[in-house]
N, C-alpha and C positions, 0 to 999 in steps of 0.2 A: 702742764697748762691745759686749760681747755680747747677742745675742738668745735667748731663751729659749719655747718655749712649751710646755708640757707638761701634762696633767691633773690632778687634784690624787689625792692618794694617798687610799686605801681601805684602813680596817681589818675592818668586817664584809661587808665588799661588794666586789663587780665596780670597780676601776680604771675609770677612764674611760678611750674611745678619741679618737685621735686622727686625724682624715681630712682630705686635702687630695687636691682635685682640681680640673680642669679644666672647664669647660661644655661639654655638648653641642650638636650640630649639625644640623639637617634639609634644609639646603643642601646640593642636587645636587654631586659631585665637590670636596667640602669638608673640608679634615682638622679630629679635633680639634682640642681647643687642647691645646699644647704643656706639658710640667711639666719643669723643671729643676732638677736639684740639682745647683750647681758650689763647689767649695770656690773660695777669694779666690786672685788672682795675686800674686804676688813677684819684683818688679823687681831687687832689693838682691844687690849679689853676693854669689856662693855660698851665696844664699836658697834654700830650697824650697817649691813651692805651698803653697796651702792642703791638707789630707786630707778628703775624703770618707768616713764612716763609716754604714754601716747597720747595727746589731747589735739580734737579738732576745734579750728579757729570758732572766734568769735562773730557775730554775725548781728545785724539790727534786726533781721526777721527773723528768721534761725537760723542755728548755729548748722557748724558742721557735722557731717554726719561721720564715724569710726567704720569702718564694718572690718571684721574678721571675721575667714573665711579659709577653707579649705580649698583646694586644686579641684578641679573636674575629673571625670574619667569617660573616657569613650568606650569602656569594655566591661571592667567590672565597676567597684564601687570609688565614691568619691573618697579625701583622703578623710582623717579623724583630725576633731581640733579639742585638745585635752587644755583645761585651767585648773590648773593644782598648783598649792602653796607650796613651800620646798619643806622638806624631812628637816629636823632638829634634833638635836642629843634628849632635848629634854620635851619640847612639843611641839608640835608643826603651825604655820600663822595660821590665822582664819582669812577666809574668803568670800567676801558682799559684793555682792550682786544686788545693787540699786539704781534706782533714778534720781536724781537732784531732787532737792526742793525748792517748790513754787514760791513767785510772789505774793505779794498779800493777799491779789485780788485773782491770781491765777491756780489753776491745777497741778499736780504734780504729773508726773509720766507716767504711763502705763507699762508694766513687765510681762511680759508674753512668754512663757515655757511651754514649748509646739516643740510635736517632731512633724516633717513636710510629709505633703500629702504624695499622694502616688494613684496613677490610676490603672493598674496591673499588676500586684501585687499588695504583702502587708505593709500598714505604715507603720514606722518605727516606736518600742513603747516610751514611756518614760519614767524613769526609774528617780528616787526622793528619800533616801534611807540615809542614815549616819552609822557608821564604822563599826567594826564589831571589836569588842574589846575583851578580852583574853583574860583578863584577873584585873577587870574595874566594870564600870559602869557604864552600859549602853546608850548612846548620848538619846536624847530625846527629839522630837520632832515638834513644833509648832507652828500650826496657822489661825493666823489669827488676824481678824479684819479692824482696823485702824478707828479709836474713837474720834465723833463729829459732833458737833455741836448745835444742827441744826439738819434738819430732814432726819428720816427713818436711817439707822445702823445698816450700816452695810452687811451684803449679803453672804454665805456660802455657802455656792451648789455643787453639788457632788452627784454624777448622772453620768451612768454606764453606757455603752454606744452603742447606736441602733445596727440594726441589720434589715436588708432588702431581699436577702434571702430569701427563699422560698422551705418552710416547715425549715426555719432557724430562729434560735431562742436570742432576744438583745443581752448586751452584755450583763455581768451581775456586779454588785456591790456588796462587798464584804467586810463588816468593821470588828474585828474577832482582839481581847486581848491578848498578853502575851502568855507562852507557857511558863510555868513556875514547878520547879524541883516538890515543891511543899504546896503549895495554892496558884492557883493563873492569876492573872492580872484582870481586873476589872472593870467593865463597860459600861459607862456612864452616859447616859442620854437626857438632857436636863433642856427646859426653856429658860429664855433669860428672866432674871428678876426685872421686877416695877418698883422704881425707889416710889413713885408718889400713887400708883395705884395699881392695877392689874400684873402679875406674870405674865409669859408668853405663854399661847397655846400649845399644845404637844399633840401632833395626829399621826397615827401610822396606819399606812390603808395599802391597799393594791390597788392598782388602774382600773378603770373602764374598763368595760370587753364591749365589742361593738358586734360581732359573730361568733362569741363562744365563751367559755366560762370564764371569770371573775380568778385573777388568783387567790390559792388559799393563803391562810394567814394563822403560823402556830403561835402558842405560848405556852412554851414546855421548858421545865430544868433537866437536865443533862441524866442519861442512864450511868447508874452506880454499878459496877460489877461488881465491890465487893466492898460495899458501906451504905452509906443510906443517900437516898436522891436529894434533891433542894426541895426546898419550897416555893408555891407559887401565890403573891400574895395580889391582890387588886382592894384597892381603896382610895377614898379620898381623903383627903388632907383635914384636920381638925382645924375646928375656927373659934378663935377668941370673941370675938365682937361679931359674929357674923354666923347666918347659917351656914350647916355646911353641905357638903358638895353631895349630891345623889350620885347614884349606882344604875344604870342600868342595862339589861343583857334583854337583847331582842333578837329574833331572826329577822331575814328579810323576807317581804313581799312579791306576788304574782298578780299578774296578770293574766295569767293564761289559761284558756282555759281546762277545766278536770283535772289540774294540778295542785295538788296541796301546799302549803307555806311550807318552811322551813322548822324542822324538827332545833328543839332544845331540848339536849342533855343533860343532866346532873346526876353524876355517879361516883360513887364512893371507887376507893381501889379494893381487887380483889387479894385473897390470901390464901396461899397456897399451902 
C-alpha cells in the first residue's frame, strides 16, 4: 500500500512544515548520517523503476522555490552535489536541465551555469564536454540560440576574462578543430543568411589600444614538415544580378609627427 505523510491543511494560517533529517555527529573523522530517497525497483519485463519526484507548491504569485544544496565546511571545502543518470546494460538515460514554459503573454526562465565567486583565491572552472567513446562516436556539442518571431535573433557572446593585474595578459579564446588520424576537423566561421535581403556582416579585428600597440592579426595556413602548406585565398563572392564585392588592402594612418605610414608588402615565397 501506499505511504503517505503530510501536514494537515491551513485555512487562516501557515500550513505546517515538514522536515526529515539525519543526526549529528561530534566524532573525530565521522560523516553524517546518510538521507535517501530512492524510488522501488522493477524486476518484470519491460518494467520501468519506480520515479522520484520533488516538486515545490503551487502559488498565485510564484511558485515555490527547490533548492539543492551541499553541506558547509568550516575548515576545508564544502561537500559536492553530483546529478547523473544511472548506468544501463545497454545505454544510460539522458539528463535536461530546463525551465518550463511560458504563457502566451509571458517569458520563459532564465538558466544560469556559474561557478561562485571568491574573493582570495581561484574561482572554480566550468567544464561542457560529452563522453569519450572507445570504439563509437564522440557525442557532439551544441549551442544554439532559440528562433523569435519578432525583434533581432538572439545573441551569442563568447569573451575571455579580464584581469586587474599589473603586466597580465586577459584571458584567451580558442576555437581549434578536432585532431584527425588522416585530416583535422574543420573551422567554420560563417554570417547568418538574409531569406529577403542582405547576409550578416563578418568582422574580425583586435581592440583599441589606448597607451600601446594595437594587436597583431595573422592569416597564415599551418607549416608542412613534410608535404606541401595550404593555401591562402581572400575574395569576394560572385554576383548574379548585382556588382560584385571589391577588394581592398590598405595600411593605417599617422598623425605623428616624422613618422612614416604603414609599409605594404607583397612577396612571392622564396626557394631554396
Amino acid at each position: 500500500g501506499d505511504v503517505m505523510v503530510g501536514s494537515g491543511a491551513a485555512t487562516n494560517g501557515a500550513a505546517g512544515d515538514i522536515s526529515i533529517m539525519t543526526g549529528t555527529t561530534t566524532l573525530a573523522s565521522t560523516t553524517g548520517g546518510m538521507l535517501t530517497l530512492q524510488g522501488g525497483n522493477s524486476a518484470g519485463a519491460t518494467s520501468v523503476g519506480g520515479p522520484v519526484s520533488i516538486t515545490a507548491g503551487d502559488g498565485t504569485n510564484e511558485g515555490g522555490l527547490v533548492t539543492l544544496q551541499s553541506g558547509t565546511s568550516s575548515g576545508q571545502s564544502t561537500g559536492t552535489i553530483l546529478i547523473a543518470t544511472g548506468e544501463g546494460d545497454v545505454s544510460s538515460g539522458d539528463l535536461t536541465i530546463r525551465t518550463a514554459n511560458a504563457a502566451t503573454t509571458g517569458r520563459t526562465g532564465s538558466l544560469t551555469l556559474s561557478s561562485g565567486t571568491t574573493l582570495i583565491g581561484d574561482s572554480g572552472s566550468l567544464n561542457i564536454g560529452s563522453g569519450l567513446a572507445t570504439q563509437g562516436t564522440g557525442g557532439s556539442i551544441s549551442i544554439t540560440v532559440g528562433d523569435g518571431n519578432s525583434g533581432a535573433g538572439g545573441s551569442i557572446t563568447m569573451t575571455a576574462g579580464k584581469t586587474r593585474g599589473t603586466g597580465l595578459a586577459g584571458g584567451s579564446v580558442t576555437i581549434a578543430g578536432g585532431q584527425g588520424l588522416q585530416t583535422g576537423g574543420a573551422v567554420t566561421i560563417a554570417s547568418g543568411a538574409g531569406t529577403t535581403t542582405s547576409s550578416g556582416a563578418l568582422s574580425i579585428t583586435t581592440a583599441d589600444s589606448g597607451k600601446g600597440i594595437t594587436g597583431a592579426m595573422i592569416f597564415s595556413s599551418g607549416i608542412a614538415s613534410s608535404g606541401s602548406s595550404g593555401d591562402v585565398m581572400v575574395g569576394s563572392g560572385a554576383a548574379t544580378n548585382g556588382a560584385a564585392g571589391d577588394i581592398s588592402i590598405m595600411t593605417g594612418t599617422t598623425t605623428l609627427a616624422s613618422t612614416t605610414g604603414g609599409m605594404l608588402t607583397l612577396q612571392g615565397g622564396n626557394s631554396a
